[in-house]
KEKE-3310 file (N, C-alpha, C; in steps of 0.2 Angstrom, whole numbers, plus 5000, padded with zeros to 4 digits):
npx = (4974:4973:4983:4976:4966:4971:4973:4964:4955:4960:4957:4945:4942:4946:4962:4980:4989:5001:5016:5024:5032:5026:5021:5008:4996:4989:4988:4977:4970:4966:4970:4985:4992:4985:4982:4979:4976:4974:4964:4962:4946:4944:4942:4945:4950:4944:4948:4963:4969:4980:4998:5008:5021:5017:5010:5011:5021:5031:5030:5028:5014:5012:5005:5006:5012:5003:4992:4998:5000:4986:4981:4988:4980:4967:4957:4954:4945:4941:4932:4930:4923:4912:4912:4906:4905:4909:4914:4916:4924:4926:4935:4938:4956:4956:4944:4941:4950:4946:4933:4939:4951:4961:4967:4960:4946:4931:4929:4914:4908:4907:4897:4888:4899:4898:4886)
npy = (4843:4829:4822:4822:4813:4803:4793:4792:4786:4774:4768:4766:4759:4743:4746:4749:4761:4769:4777:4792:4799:4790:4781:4777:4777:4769:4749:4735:4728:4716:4709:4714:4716:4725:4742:4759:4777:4794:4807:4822:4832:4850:4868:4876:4871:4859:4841:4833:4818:4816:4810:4814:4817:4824:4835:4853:4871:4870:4856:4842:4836:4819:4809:4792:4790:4792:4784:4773:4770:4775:4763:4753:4757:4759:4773:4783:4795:4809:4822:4839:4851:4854:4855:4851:4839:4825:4819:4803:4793:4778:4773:4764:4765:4766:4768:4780:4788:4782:4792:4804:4807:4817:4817:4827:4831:4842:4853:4859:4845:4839:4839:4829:4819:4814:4808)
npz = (4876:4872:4881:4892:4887:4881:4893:4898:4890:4889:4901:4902:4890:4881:4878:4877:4884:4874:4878:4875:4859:4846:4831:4833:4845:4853:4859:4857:4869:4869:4859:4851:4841:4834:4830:4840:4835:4840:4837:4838:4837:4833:4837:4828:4815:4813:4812:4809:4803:4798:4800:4812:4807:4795:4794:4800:4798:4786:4783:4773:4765:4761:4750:4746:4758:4767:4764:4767:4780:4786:4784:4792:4804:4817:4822:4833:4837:4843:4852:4861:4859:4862:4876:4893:4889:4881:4864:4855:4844:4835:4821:4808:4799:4784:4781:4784:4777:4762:4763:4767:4760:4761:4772:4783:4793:4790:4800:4796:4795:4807:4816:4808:4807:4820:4822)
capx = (4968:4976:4990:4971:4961:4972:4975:4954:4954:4966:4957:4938:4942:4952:4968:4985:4992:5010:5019:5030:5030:5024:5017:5000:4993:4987:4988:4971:4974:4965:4973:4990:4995:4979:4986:4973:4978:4967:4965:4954:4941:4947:4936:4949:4951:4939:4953:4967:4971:4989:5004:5012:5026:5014:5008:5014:5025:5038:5031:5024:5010:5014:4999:5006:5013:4997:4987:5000:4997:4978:4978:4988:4978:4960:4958:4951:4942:4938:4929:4929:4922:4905:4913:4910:4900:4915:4910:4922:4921:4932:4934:4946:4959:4954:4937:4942:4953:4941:4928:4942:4958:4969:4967:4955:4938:4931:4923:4906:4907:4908:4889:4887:4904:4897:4879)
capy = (4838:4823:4822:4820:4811:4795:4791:4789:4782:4768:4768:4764:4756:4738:4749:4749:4768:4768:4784:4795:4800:4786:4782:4775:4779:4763:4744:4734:4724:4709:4709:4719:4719:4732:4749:4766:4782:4797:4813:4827:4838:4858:4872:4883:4867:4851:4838:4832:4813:4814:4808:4819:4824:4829:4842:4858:4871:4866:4849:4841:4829:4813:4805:4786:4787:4793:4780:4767:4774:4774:4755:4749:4760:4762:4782:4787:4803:4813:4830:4844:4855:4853:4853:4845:4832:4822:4812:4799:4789:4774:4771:4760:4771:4760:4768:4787:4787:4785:4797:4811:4805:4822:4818:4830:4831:4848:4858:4858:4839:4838:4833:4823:4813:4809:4805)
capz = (4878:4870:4888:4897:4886:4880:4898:4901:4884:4889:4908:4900:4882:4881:4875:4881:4880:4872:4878:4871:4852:4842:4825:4836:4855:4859:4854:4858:4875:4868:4853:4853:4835:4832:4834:4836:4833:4845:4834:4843:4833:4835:4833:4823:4812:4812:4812:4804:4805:4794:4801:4815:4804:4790:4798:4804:4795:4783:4782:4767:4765:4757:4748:4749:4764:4772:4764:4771:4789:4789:4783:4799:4810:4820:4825:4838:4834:4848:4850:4867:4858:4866:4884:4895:4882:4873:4858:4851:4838:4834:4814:4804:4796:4778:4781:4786:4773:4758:4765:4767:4757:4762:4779:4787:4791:4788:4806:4795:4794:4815:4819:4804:4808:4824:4823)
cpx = (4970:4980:4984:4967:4963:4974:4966:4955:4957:4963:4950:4936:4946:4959:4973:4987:5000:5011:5022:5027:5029:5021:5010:5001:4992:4985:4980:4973:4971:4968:4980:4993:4988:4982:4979:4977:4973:4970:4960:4955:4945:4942:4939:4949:4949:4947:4956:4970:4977:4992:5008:5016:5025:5009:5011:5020:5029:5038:5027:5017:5013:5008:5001:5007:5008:4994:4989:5000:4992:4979:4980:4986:4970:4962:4952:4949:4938:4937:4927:4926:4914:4907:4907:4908:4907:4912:4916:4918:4927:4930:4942:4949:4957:4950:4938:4946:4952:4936:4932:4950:4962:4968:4964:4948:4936:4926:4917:4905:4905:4902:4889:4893:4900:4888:4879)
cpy = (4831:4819:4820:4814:4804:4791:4788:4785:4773:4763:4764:4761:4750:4741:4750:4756:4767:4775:4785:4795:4794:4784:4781:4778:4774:4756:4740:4726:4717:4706:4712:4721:4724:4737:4753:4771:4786:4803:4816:4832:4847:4865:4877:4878:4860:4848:4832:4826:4810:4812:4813:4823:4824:4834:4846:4862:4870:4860:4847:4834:4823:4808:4795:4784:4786:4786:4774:4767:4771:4767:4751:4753:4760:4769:4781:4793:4806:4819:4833:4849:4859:4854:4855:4839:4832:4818:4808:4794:4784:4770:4767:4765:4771:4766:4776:4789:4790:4792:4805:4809:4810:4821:4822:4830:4839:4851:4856:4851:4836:4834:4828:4817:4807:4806:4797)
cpz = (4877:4878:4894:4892:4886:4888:4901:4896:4888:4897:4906:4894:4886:4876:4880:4879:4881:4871:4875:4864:4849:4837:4827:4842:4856:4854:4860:4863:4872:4861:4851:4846:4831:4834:4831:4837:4838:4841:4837:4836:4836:4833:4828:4817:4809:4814:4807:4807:4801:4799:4804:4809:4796:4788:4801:4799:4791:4780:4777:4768:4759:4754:4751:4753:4770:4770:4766:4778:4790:4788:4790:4806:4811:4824:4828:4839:4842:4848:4858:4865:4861:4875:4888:4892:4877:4871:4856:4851:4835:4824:4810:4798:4788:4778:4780:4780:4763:4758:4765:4765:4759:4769:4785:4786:4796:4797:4804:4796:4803:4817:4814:4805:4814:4826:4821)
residu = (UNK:UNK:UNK:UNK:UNK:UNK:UNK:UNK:UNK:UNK:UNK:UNK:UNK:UNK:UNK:UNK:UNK:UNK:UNK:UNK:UNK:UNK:UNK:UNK:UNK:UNK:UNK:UNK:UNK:UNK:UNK:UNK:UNK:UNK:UNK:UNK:UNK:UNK:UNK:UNK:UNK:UNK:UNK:UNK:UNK:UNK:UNK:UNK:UNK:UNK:UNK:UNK:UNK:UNK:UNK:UNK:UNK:UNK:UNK:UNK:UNK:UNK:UNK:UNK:UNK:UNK:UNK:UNK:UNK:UNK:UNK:UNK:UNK:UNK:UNK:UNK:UNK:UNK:UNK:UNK:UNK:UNK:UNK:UNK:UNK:UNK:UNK:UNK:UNK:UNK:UNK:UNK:UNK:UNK:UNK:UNK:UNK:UNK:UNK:UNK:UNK:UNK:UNK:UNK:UNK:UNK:UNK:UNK:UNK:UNK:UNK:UNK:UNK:UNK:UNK)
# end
């Protein structure tokens, strides 16, 4: 979903999309040292706003590293699970951070995020 999504994101937002792997998706065209993150909701999962390579097998989480991540990032939360109704929600990573320190936000949490 992400390989469609940040390409509209970047198409109907003021963002520039930075391909390939990267610590961010996109820097803020009127601004350019603002970097967002685009993390989509899953229905097996809510969604997890760690740090690529702190998720998946094998990998570990790092508490300081995450919380030095969120501080130089705006995330982009976005959600298909309603298809074809997408919701996104842009949150400063500072902010997202507090609210859910280990880096996800729970399925149950889905409506309530984005009201």
């Amino acid at each position: 979903f992400s390989a469609i999504i940040e390409p509209w994101l970047a198409h109907n937002y003021p963002l520039d999309h930075i391909a390939g792997w990267k610590k961010y998706d996109f820097t803020d065209r009127n601004a350019p040292t603002i970097l967002y993150d685009e993390k989509a909701f899953t229905k097996s999962s809510g969604c997890n706003f760690r740090p690529s390579n702190m998720i998946g097998t094998g990998r570990k989480f790092n508490q300081e590293k995450f919380e030095l991540h969120c501080k130089k990032l705006i995330f982009c939360i976005v959600s298909n699970i309603q298809f074809p109704t997408i919701k996104i929600r842009f949150v400063r990573g500072v902010n997202l951070m507090l609210k859910y320190p280990k880096g996800k936000i729970p399925l149950k949490d889905h409506e309530k995020f984005f009201d």
